[in-house]
C-alpha distance (Angstrom), angle and dihedral (degrees) to the residues before:
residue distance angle dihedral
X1 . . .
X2 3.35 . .
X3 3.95 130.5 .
X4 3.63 116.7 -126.6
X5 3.73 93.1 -174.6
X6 3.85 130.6 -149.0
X7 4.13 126.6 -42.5
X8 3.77 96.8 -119.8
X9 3.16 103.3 19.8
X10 4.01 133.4 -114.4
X11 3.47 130.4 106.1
X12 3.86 123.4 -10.7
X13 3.90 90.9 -151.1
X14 3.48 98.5 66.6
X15 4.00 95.5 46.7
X16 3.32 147.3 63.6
X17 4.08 129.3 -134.4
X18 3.81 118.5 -176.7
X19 3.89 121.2 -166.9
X20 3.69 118.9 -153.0
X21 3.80 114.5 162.4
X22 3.77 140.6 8.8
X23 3.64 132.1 -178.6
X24 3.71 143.6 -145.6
X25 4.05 93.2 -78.0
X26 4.56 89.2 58.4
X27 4.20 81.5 -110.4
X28 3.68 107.6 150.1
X29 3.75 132.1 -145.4
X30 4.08 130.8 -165.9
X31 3.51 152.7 89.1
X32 3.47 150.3 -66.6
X33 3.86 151.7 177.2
X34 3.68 102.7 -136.6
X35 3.96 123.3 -137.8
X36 4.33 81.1 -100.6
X37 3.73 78.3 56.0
X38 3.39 96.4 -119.9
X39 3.81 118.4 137.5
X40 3.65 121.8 -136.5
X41 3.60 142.0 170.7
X42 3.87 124.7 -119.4
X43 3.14 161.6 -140.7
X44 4.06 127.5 -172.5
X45 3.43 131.7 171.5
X46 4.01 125.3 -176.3
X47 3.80 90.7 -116.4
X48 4.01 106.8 41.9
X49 3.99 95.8 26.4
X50 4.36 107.8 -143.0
X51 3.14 138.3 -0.9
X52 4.47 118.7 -173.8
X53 3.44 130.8 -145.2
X54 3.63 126.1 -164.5
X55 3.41 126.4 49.7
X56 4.06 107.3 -168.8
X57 4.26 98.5 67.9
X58 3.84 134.2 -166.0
X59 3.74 147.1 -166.6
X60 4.01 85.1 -123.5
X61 3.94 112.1 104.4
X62 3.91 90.9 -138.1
X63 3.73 92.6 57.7
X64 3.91 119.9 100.8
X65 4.06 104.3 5.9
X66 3.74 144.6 163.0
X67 3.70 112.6 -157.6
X68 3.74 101.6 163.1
X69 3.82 151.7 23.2
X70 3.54 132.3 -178.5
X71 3.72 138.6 -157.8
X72 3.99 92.6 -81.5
X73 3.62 90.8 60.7
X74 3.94 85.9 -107.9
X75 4.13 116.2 144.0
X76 3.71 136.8 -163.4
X77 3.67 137.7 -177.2
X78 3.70 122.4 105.3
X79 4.10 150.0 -58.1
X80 3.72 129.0 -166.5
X81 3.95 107.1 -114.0
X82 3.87 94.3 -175.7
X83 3.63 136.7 12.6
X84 3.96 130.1 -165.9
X85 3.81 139.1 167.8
X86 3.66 99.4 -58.1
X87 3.85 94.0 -6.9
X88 3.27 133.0 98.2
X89 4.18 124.5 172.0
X90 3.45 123.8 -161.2
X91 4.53 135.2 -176.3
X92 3.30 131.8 -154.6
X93 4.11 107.8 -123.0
X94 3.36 138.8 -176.4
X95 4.10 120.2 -130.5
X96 3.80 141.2 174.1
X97 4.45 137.7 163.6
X98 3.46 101.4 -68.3
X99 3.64 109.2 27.8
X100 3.78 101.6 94.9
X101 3.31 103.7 -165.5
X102 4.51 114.3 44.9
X103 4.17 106.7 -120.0
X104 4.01 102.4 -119.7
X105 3.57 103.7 -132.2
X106 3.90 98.3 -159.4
X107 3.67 133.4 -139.5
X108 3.76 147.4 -105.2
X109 3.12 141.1 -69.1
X110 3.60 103.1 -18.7
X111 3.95 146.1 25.5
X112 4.66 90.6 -106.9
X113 4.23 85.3 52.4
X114 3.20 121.9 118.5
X115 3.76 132.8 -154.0
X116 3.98 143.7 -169.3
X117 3.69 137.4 -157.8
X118 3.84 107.5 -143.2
X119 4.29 94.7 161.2
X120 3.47 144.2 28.1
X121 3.65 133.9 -178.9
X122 3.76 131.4 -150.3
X123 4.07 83.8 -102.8
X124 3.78 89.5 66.2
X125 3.49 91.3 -108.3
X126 4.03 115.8 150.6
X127 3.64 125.3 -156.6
X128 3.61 126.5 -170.3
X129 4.08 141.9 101.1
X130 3.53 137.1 -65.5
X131 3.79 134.3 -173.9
X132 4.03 142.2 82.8
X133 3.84 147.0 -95.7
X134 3.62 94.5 38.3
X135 4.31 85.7 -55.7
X136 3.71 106.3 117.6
X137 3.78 124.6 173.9
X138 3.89 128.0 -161.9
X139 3.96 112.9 -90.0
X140 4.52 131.7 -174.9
X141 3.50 112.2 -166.0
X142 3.80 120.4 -168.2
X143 4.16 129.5 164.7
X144 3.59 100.5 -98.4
X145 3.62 103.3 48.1
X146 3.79 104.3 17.5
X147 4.05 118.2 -151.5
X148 3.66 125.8 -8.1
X149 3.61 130.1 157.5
X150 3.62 132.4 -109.0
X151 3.61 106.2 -152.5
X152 3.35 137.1 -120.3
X153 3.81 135.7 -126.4
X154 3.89 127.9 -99.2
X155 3.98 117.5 -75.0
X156 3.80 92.5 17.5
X157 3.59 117.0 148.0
X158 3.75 97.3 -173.3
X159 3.83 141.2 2.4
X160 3.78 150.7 177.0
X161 3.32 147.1 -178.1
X162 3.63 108.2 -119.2
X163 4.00 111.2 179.8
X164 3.76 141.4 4.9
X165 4.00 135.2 -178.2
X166 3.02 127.8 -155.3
X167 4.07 108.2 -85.9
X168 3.68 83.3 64.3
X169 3.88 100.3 -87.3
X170 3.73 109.5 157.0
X171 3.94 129.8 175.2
X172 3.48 139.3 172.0
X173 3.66 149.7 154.2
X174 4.14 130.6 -82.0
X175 3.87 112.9 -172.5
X176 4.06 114.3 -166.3
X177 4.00 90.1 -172.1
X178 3.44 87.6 -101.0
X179 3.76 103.1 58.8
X180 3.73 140.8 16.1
X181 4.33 105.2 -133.8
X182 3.67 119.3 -168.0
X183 4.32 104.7 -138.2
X184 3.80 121.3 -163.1
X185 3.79 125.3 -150.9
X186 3.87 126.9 -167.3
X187 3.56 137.9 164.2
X188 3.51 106.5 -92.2
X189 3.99 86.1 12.2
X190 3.76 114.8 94.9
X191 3.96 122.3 -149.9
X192 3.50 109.6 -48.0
X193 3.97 133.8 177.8
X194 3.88 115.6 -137.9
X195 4.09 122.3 -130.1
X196 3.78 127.1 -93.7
X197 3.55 138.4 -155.6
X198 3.82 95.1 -107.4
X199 3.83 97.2 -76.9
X200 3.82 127.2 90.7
X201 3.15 102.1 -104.3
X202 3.79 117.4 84.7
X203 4.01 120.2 152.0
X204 3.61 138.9 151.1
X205 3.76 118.1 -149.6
X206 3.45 102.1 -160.7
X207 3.88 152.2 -17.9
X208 3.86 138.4 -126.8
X209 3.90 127.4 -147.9
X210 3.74 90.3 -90.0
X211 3.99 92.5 66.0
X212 4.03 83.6 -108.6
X213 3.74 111.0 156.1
X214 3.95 127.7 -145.3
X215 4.07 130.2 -177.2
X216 3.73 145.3 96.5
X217 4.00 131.4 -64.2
X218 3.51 126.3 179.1
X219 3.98 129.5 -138.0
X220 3.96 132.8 -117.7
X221 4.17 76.0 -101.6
X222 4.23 95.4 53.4
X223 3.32 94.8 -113.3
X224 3.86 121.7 137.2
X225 3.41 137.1 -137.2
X226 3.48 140.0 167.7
X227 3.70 114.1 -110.3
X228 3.91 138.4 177.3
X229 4.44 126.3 -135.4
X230 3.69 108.6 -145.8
X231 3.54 82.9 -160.5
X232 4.05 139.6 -29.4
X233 3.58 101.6 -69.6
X234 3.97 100.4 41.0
X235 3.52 128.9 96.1
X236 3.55 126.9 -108.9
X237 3.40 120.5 -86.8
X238 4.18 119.7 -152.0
X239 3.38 119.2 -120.5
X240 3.75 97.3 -149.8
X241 4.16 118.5 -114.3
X242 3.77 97.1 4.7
X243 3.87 132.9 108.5
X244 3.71 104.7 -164.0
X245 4.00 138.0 10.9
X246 3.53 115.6 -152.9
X247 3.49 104.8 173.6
X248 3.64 148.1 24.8
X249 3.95 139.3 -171.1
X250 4.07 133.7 -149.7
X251 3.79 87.8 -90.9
X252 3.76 95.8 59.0
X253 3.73 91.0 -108.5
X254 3.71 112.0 155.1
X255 3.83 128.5 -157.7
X256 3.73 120.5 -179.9
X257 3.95 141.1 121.2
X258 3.65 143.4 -59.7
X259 3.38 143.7 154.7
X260 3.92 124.1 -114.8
X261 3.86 119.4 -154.3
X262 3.86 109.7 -113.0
């Protein structure tokens, strides 16, 4: 394990650094509330150490992020473009070494929306959400057509697009305040939930090259597990003595959480 340290500088004991992607060149992406308290997105690479993005900051844990880098070195997630009493807007963008300055990608439907990159591919295709008032729907962005939105099922209350490879695979989670569904979008493939175990709870947390699916689903009984889609229409199979898969490689190797006995 290796420490990567603080954007900024200072002392490690009063901040906090989170870590949520890396790709196939060990360059890391994240967030982090600097010891000025400031939080930031970043950038680091093994050779020239951090680089921050986002340069209007908040006390809100949304505010400042990178969720996701690709194999171009190009990251998404989002940065607060105006803040107010009580308000606080953020856009998707799109940045990479070289760019300066990140390209805001916007939001739907309106000019107070907000929007999020969670994914990006190695086609420069961004998947995320976009909407207001707590009411997000699932969004792909890509250079030709910009943002459009994916849809969501009836009753949900919220929804995002949470992964997509790079034949166009995308899938996400819709939550009707009752359940938490897993959805599935493909070329060709129109908006389609994934199976459960029985439960209400069904939701895939992401997805390799090979369209291979990996999350959580819970039984008729509540319990979770962690479970694997071989593809849209399967069921989900257990992974035995695990709660939760959260991630999922081009050889089908799963890593995840469970919890052992004492």
């Amino acid at each position: 394990m290796v420490d990567i340290c603080v954007p900024g500088g200072g002392d490690s004991k009063t901040a906090e650094v989170t870590c949520t992607g890396i790709n196939s060149s060990g360059n890391v992406v994240g967030y982090a509330r600097q010891v000025d308290r400031k939080q930031v997105a970043f950038f680091w690479s093994p050779t020239e150490g951090f680089t921050t993005l986002g340069t209007i900051s908040s006390g809100s844990d949304n505010g400042n992020t990178a969720y996701a880098i690709n194999d171009l070195n190009q990251v998404t997630g989002n940065l607060i473009v105006s803040k107010g009493p009580g308000v606080i807007l953020y856009h998707a963008y799109l940045w990479s070494p070289g760019m300066g300055e990140p390209r805001d990608l916007g939001a739907l439907d309106g000019p107070t929306d907000s929007s999020s990159g969670i994914a990006i591919n190695n086609l420069t295709q961004v998947v995320g959400t976009s909407g207001s008032n707590g009411i997000g729907e699932p969004m792909k962005w890509q250079k030709r057509s910009g943002m459009k939105l994916l849809g969501m099922v009836p009753g949900a209350l919220y929804a995002e697009a949470e992964g997509v490879n790079d034949t166009g695979q995308i899938m996400g989670l819709d939550q009707t305040g009752e359940s938490d569904r897993g959805f599935y979008i493909a070329p060709g493939v129109g908006l389609r939930l994934l199976n459960g175990l029985g439960g209400k709870s069904a939701v895939a947390e992401a997805i390799n090259q090979n369209g291979l699916m990996v999350g959580y689903a819970d039984d008729a009984n509540r319990d979770d597990h962690a479970v694997r889609w071989m593809s849209y229409t399967s069921v989900p199979e257990i992974i035995p003595g695990a709660d939760n898969a959260l991630g999922v490689n081009n050889l089908g190797q799963v890593v995840g959480a469970a919890y052992f006995p004492k």
